[in-house]
N, C-alpha and C positions, 0 to 999 in steps of 0.2 A: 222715796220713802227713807226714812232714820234707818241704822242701822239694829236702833230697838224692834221698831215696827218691823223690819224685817227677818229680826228673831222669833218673834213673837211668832207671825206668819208659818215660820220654818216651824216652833213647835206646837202650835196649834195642828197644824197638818200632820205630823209625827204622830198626835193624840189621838185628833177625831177624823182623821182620812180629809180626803178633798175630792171636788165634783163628784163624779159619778160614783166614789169608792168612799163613801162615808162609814163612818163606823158608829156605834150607838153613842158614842160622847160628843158627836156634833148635833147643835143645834135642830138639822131640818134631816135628820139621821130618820123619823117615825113620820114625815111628812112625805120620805122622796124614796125612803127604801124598794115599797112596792114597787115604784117606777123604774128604776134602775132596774131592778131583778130582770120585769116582763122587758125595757130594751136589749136587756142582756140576752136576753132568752131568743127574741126578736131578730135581732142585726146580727147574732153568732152563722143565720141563714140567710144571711145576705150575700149574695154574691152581686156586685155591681160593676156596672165598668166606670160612671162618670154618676158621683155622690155630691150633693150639696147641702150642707147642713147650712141652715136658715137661722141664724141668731146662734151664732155656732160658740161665742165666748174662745174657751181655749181647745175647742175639741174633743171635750172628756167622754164622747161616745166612738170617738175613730177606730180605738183600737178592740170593740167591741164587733165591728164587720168581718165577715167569713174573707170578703176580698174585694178588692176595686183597682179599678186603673188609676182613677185622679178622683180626689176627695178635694175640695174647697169649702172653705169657713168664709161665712160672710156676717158682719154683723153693721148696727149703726155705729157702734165703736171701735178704736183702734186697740188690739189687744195680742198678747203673744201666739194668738192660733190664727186671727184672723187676716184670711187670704184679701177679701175684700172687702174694702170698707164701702156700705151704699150711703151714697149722699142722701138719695131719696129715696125712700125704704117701700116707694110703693112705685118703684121701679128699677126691677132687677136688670143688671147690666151684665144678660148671657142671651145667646141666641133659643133661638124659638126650638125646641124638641132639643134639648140638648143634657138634661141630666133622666139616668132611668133613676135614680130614688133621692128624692128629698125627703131630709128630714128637721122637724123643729119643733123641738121640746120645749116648752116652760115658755113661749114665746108671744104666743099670740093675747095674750092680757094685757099685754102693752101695747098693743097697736091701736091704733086711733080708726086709721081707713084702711077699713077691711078690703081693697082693690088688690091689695098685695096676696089674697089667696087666686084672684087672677092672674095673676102675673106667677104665681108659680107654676099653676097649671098651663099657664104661658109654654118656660121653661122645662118643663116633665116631659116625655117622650110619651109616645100614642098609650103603651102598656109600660106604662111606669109608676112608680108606688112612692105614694104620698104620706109620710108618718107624723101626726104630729100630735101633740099631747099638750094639755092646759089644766093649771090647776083645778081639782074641785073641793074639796076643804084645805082654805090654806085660809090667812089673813091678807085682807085685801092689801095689794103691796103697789098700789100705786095711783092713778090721781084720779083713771077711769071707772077703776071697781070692777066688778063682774054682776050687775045686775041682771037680773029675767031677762029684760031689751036686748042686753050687749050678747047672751049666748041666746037668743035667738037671731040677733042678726048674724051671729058666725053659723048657726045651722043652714040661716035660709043662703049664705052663701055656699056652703057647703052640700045644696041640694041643689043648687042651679049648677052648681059647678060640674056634681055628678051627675046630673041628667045630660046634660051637654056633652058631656065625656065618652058615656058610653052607649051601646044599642038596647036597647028592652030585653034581648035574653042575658045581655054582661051583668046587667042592671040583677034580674032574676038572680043569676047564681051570687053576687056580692050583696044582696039585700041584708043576709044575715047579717055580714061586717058592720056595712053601715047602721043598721038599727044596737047593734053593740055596741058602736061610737055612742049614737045617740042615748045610750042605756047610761052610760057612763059616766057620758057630759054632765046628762040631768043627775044623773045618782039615783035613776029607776032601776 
């Protein structure tokens, strides 16, 4: 980048904050506010020992966790946080039970093949906590859309995923959760 463009950069951020830390002069400041606040609110009660943030960019929620042992950024692109870069995004290159908490914010509107929420629960530990969050009013920002189809095929993976997961009373006491996912998704 010029050294203009990199001024530029420098005081844009100065102005309207960056990632996680926007402030009302940036663009998606009334779009992402809410979000930020609830994972701030969220990860401050986190204690983890081994974190993977999923579409991690630069890692603007790391410093948001109570604590961990090892935190990894994985993205499909090469960028200043990202620990791993996956060639093929709908297979994670980590062993089977091996993070207690994923997380992936802002991510999954982009993905094509929804197998990749396989493969995370792949990767998740038996009682380990899955966070992940997707637009719902925003402007379609990419080539898939977010039509009816596309969030009901991430529910119905998302319902196969948890019945498989858990036993019928796990299932009973996290009912609430999940249908608050689903409250949300739809914007019921």
């Amino acid at each position: 980048m010029s050294k203009l463009g990199n001024l530029y950069d420098f005081i844009y951020a100065k102005i309207c904050g960056k990632d996680a830390h926007l402030n009302i002069f940036h663009f998606q400041y009334l779009a992402t506010y809410q979000l930020h606040a609830d994972l701030k609110n969220i990860l401050c009660k986190v204690s983890a020992e081994n974190v993977l943030d999923l579409g991690c960019g630069n890692k603007p929620y790391k410093d948001f966790f109570l604590s961990y042992k090892s935190y990894i950024g994985a993205d499909i692109l090469p960028a200043k946080g990202v620990d791993v870069v996956l060639d093929d995004p709908t297979k994670l290159p980590f062993e089977n039970e091996m993070f207690d908490f994923v997380l992936s914010t802002q991510v999954f509107e982009h993905v094509e093949d929804l197998t990749l929420l396989s493969e995370v629960y792949r990767v998740l530990k038996k009682n380990g906590v899955f966070l992940i969050s997707v637009p719902f009013l925003y402007h379609v920002h990419n080539k898939y859309g977010l039509s009816a189809l596309y969030k009901f095929r991430i529910i119905q993976y998302f319902i196969k995923a948890w019945v498989h997961r858990y036993s019928y009373n796990q299932r009973r006491r996290d009912r609430k959760y999940f249908i608050y996912f689903i409250s949300v998704f739809f914007g019921i």
